[in-house]
C-alpha positions in Angstrom: 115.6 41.2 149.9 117.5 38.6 147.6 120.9 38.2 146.3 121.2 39.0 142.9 124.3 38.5 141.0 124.5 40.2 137.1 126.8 38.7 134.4 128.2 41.4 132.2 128.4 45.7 132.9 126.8 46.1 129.7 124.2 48.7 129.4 121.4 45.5 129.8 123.1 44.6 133.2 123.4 47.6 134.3 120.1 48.4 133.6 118.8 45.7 135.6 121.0 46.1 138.2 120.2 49.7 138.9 116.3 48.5 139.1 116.8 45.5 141.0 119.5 47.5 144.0 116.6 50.6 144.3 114.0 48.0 144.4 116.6 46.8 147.9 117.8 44.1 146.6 121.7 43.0 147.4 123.4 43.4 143.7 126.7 42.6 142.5 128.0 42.7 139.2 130.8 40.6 137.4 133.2 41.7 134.5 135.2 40.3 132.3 136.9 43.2 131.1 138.2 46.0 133.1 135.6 48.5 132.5 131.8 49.2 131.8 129.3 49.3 129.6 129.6 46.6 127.0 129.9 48.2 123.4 129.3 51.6 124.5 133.0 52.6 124.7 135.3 55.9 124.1 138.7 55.5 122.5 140.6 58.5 122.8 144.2 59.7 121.7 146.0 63.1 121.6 143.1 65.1 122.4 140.5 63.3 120.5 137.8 60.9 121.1 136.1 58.7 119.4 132.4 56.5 120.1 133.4 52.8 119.2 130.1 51.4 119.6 126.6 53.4 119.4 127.2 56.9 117.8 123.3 57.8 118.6 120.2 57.1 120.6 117.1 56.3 119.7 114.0 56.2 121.7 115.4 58.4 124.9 112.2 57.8 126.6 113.7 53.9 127.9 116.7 55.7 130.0 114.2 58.5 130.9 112.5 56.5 132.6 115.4 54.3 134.1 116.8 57.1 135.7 113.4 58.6 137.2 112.8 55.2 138.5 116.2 54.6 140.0 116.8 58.1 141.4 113.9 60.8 141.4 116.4 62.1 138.9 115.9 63.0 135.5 118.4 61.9 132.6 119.0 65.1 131.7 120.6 66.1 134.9 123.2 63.7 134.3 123.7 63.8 130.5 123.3 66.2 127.9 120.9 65.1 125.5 120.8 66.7 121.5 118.6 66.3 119.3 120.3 66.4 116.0 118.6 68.7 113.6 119.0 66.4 110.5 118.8 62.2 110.7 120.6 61.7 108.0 122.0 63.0 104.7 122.1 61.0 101.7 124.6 60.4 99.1 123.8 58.4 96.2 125.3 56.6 93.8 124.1 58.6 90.7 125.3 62.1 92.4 121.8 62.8 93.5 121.6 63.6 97.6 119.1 64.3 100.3 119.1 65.5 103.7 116.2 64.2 106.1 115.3 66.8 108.8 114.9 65.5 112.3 111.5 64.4 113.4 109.0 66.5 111.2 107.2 64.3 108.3 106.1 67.2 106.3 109.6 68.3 105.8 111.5 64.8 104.9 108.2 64.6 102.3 108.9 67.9 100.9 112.8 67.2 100.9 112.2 63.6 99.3 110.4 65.6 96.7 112.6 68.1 95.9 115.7 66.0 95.4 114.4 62.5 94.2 111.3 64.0 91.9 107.9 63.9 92.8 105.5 61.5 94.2 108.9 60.1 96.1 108.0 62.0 99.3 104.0 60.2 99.2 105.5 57.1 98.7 108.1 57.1 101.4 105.1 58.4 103.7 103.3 55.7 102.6 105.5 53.1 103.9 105.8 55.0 107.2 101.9 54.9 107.3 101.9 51.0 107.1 105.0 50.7 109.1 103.2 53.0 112.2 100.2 50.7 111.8 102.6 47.3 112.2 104.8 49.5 115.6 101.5 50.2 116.9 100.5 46.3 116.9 103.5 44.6 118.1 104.9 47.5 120.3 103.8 46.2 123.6 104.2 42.5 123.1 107.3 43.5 121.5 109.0 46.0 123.5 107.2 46.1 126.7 106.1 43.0 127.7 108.3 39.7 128.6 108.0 37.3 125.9 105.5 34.2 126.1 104.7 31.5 124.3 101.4 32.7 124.4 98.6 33.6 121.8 99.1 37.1 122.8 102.6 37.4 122.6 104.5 34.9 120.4 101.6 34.7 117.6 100.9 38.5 117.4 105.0 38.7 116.8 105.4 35.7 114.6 102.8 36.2 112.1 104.0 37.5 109.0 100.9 39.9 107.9 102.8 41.8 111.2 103.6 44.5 108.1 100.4 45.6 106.9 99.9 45.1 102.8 99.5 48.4 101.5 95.7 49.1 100.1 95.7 49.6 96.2 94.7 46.7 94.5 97.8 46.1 92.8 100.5 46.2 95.8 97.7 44.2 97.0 98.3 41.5 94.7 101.6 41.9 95.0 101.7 41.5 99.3 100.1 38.1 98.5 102.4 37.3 95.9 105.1 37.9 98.1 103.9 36.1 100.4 102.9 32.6 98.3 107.0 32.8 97.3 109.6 30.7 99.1 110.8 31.8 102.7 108.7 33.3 105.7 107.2 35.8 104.1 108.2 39.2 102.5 111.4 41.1 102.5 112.3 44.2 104.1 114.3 44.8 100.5 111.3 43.2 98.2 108.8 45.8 99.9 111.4 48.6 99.3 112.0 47.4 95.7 108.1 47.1 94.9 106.5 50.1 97.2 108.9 53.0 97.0 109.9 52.1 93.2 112.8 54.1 93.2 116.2 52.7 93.9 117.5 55.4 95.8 114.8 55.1 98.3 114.7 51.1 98.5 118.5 51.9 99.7 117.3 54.5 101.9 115.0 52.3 103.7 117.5 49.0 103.9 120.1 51.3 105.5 117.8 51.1 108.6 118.1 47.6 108.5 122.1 47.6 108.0 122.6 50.1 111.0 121.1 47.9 112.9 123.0 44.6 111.9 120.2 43.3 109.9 120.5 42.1 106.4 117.5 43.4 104.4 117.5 41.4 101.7 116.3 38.5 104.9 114.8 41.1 107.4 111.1 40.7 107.2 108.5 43.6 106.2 107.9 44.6 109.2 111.6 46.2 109.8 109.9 48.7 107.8 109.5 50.3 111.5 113.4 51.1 112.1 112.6 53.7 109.7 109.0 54.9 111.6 110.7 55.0 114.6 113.5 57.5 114.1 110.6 59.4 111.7 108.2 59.5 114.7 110.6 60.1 117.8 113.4 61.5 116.3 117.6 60.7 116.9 119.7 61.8 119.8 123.0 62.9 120.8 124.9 62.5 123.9 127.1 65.7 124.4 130.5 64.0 125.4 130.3 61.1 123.2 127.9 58.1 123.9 130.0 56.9 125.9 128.7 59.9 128.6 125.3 57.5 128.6 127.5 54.1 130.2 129.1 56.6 132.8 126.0 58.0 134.0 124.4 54.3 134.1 127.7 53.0 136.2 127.1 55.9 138.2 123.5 55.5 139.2 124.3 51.8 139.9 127.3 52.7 142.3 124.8 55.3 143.6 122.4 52.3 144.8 125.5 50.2 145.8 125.2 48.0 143.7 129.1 46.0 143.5 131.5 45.7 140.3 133.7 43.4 140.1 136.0 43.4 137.0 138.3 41.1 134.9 136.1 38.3 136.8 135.6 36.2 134.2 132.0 34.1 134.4 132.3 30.3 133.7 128.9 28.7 134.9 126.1 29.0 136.2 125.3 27.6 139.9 122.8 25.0 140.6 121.2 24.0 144.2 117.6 22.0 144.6 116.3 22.7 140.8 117.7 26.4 140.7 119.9 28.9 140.1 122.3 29.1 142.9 125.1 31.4 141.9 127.5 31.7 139.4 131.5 30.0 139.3 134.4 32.1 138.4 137.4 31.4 136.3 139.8 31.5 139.1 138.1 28.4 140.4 135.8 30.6 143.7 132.0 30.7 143.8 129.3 33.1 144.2 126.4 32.4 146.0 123.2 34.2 145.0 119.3 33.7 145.0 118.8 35.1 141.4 121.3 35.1 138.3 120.8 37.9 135.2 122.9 37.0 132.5 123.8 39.6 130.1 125.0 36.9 127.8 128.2 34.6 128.1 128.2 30.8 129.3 124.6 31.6 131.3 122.6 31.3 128.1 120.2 28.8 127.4 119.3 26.9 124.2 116.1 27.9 122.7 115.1 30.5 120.2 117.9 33.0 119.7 118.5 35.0 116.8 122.1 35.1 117.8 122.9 33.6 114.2 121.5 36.3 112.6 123.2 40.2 113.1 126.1 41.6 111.0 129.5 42.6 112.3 131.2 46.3 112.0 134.3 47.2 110.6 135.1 51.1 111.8 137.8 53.9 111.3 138.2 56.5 113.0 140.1 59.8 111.7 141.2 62.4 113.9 141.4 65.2 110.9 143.2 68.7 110.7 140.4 71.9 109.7 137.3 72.9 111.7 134.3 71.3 111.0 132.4 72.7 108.1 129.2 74.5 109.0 126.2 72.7 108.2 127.6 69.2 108.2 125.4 66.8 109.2 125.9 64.7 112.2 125.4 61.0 109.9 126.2 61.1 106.6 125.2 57.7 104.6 127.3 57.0 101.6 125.6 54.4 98.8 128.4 53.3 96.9 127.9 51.8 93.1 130.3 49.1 94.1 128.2 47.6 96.9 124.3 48.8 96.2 122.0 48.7 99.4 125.0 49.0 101.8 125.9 52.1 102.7 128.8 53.3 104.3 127.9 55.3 107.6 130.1 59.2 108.3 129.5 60.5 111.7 131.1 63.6 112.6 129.0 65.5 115.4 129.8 68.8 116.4 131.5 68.3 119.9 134.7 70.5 121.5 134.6 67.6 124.3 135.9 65.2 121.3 138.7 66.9 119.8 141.4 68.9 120.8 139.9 72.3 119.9 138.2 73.9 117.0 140.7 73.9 114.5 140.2 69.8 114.1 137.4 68.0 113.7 136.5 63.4 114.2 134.5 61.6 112.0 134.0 57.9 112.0 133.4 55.4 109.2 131.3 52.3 110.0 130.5 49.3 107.5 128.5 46.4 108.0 130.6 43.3 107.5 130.3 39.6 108.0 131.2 38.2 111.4 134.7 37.3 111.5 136.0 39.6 108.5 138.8 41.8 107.9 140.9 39.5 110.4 144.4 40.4 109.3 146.3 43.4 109.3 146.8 43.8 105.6 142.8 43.1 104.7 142.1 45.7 107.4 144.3 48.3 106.0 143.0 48.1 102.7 139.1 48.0 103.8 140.0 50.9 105.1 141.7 52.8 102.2 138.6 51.8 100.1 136.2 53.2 102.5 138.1 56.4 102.9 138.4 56.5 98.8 134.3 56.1 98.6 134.1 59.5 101.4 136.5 61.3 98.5 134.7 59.9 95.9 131.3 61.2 97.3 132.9 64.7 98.0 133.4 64.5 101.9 137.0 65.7 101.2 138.3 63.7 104.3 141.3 62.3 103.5 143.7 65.8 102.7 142.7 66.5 106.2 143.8 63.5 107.7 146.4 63.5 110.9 145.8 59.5 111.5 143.5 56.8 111.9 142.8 54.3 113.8 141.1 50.6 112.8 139.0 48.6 114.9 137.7 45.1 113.3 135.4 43.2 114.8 138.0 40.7 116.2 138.1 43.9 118.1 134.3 44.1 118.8 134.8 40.6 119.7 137.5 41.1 122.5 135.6 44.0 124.4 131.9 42.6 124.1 132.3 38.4 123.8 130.2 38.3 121.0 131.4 35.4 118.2 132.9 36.9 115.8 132.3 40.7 116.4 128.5 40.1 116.0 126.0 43.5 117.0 123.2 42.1 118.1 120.1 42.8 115.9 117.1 44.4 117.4 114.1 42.0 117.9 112.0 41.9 114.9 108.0 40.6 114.4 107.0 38.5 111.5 109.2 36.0 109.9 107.5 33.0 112.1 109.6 34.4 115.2 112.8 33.7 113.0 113.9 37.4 114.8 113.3 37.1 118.2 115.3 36.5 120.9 115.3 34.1 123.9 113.2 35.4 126.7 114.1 37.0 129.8 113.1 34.3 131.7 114.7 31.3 131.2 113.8 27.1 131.7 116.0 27.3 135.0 114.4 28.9 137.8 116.3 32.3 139.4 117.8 32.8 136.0 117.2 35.3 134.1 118.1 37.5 130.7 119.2 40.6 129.9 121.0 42.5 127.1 121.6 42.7 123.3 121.5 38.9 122.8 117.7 38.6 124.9 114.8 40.2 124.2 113.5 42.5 123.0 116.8 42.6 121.4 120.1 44.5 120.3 120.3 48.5 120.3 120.4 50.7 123.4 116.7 51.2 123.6 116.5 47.6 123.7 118.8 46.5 126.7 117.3 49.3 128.7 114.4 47.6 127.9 115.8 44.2 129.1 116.5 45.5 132.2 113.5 46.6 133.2 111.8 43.6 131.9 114.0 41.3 134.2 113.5 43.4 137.2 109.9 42.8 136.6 110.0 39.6 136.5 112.5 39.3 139.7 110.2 40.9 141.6 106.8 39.3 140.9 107.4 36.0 138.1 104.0 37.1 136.7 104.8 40.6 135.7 103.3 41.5 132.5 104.7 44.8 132.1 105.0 47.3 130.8 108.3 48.5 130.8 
């Protein structure tokens, strides 16, 4: 048994902490907020709630097999999981709209079809194909493996050819072309542009990108698997808001005792004999520990970091009078003509645990925006006019229904998470010479280890899961090679 002291309650940290206390190890966490879970939080006023963070889940299978491993317990019995029965609708620019069902290629092909014209369903599925053949390379190195600087690892995620060039002749000649041009290699939004050859698609595809923080106008090719992966294993729900996920993780961890300790503020890291020792608080006491996992803050390293990279999010939430029309779709994705190839994100799921009955309905707006933005009142306030104008505009009809809102900005991202400027951290990306990875979980100081967004495999709530068990690995036997 060792001491183990975790930076941060985010979903990474808690993560590892869960592994690491069932595994017998002594575990303590430290806070500098007063609650849980990093991003993943609730805000909730006069009967109705609101995610401020994730709104979905992707990849279930990671807390799946968290919870099994930390409790003989499936994550079911502790959360209600949904799968929603359409990813996304659609609302272009040009009036034109499509609804992707959930999970089932044939259908999104014939949907494609019907409401962009034909052939748009073939290509879309031929991106997928290419983008499967790139997950199915780089999963394991990417996702389930520690990162090394290794043959095996770093060069199979920093080569650029990590998005397979399509096989007629002339998107052929048109990869390499791509590829002979300035930068890294080729574009998440030059591949959309040239492939799918429709606009509305190209926008459909960098929307993937943009949900997760990721320009893709600089997001390599190989983000083309964003997209495969919510084709192939669907989108989620947690009944009770997202936030219902970070509850069930504290849980668990109080479960295997491991220790919270909030508004303790982290200021360094501890060093004894060439190691970490512990960690130094902000009201001057130490911690002694054997092994340090960092879920971000002062205990990072130098080294290579995509922590540059990743876009901020600017979100309103509207508590609105009138059920909830049947047949609204969970996400809505609104492409405005004002900003082409960033779309303005609608959820409204269908859950009585987030309003105050049936006669009233939530829906939250999310934008990506640049790190830092929207910082004053009167900017914020008329973002957020302009966003509700574009719902109108597309026909959502949300703002004669509207009782209040309420503005976060990503000062206010910023606040609850640490991140500079409000940043999400972007998922971990192959390709690009490595320019999208993150710093691995193990670190150049001995005892010290990663977890969370801002390590990799990178941001999302698939991905600190991920981290977690990666750094448990690793605490337990350095040479772990996986898999997760």
């Amino acid at each position: 048994m060792v001491r183990v002291v975790v930076v941060g309650a985010g979903m990474g940290g808690m993560a590892a902490a869960a592994r690491l206390a069932v595994a017998g190890h002594e575990v303590s966490v430290h806070e500098r907020t007063g609650t849980y879970g990093g991003s993943v939080r609730q805000y909730a006023r006069n009967g109705f709630a609101f995610d401020t963070g994730p709104g979905l889940l992707r990849l279930p299978a990671v807390y799946r097999d968290l919870f099994v491993k930390t409790g003989r317990e499936r994550l079911e019995d502790r959360v209600e999981l949904v799968q929603v029965p359409v990813t996304a609708r659609h609302l272009f620019a040009d009036g034109s709209a499509v609804s992707l069902p959930n999970a089932s290629r044939g259908k999104v092909i014939a949907a494609l079809d019907e409401a962009l014209g034909g052939g748009a369903g073939e290509r879309w599925a031929g991106m997928l194909t290419r983008a499967r053949e790139a997950w199915e390379a780089t999963r394991r190195p990417l996702l389930e493996e520690p990162l090394r600087d290794e043959p095996s690892s770093l060069g199979v995620l920093s080569r650029d050819g990590a998005y397979p060039a399509p096989r007629k002749k002339g998107l052929q000649r048109l990869a390499r072309a791509l590829r002979a041009g300035s930068g890294p290699g080729p574009t998440l939004a030059g591949i959309a542009r040239e492939e799918l050859r429709d606009p509305r698609l190209a926008e459909m595809l960098g929307s993937y990108a943009w949900a997760c923080g990721v320009d893709p106008r600089s997001a390599p090719a190989s983000a083309a698997v964003l997209a495969y992966v919510e084709d192939a294993f669907g989108t989620w729900y947690v009944r009770g808001g997202m936030r219902a996920l970070a509850d069930a993780l504290y849980e668990r961890c109080r479960e295997r005792r491991v220790a919270f300790h909030f508004d303790s503020a982290v200021t360094g890291v501890r060093e004894k004999d060439g190691r970490a020792a512990g960690l130094e608080l902000a009201d001057g006491s130490v911690v002694d520990a054997d092994v340090v996992v960092a879920g971000g803050g002062p205990a990072a390293p130098g080294g290579r970091s995509a922590t540059d990279r990743g876009t901020a999010r600017f979100t309103v939430l509207l508590a609105l009078r009138g059920a909830r029309p049947e047949g609204t779709a969970h996400r809505t994705l609104v492409h405005r003509a004002e900003a082409p190839g960033q779309p303005l994100t609608v959820l409204r799921p269908d859950d009585p645990a987030l309003r105050p009955d049936d006669a009233h309905e939530t829906a939250v707006l999310s934008l990506p925006v640049p790190p830092g933005s929207a910082a004053d009142a009167a900017a914020a306030e008329q973002l957020a006019e302009q966003l509700l104008a574009a719902t109108d505009a597309a026909g959502l009809g949300l703002s004669e229904r509207l009782l209040w809102r309420e503005v976060r900005t990503p000062a206010d991202n910023e606040a609850e998470t640490g991140a500079a400027g409000g940043r999400v951290p972007p998922p971990a990306l192959p390709g690009a010479d490595g320019a999208f990875l993150h710093p691995a979980n193990p670190t150049g100081l001995p005892g010290l280890y990663l977890a969370g967004g801002w390590s990799h495999p990178g941001g999302g709530l698939p991905g600190a899961g991920m981290s977690g068990a990666m750094v448990a690995g690793l605490v337990q036997d350095p040479e772990w090679r996986g898999s997760v």
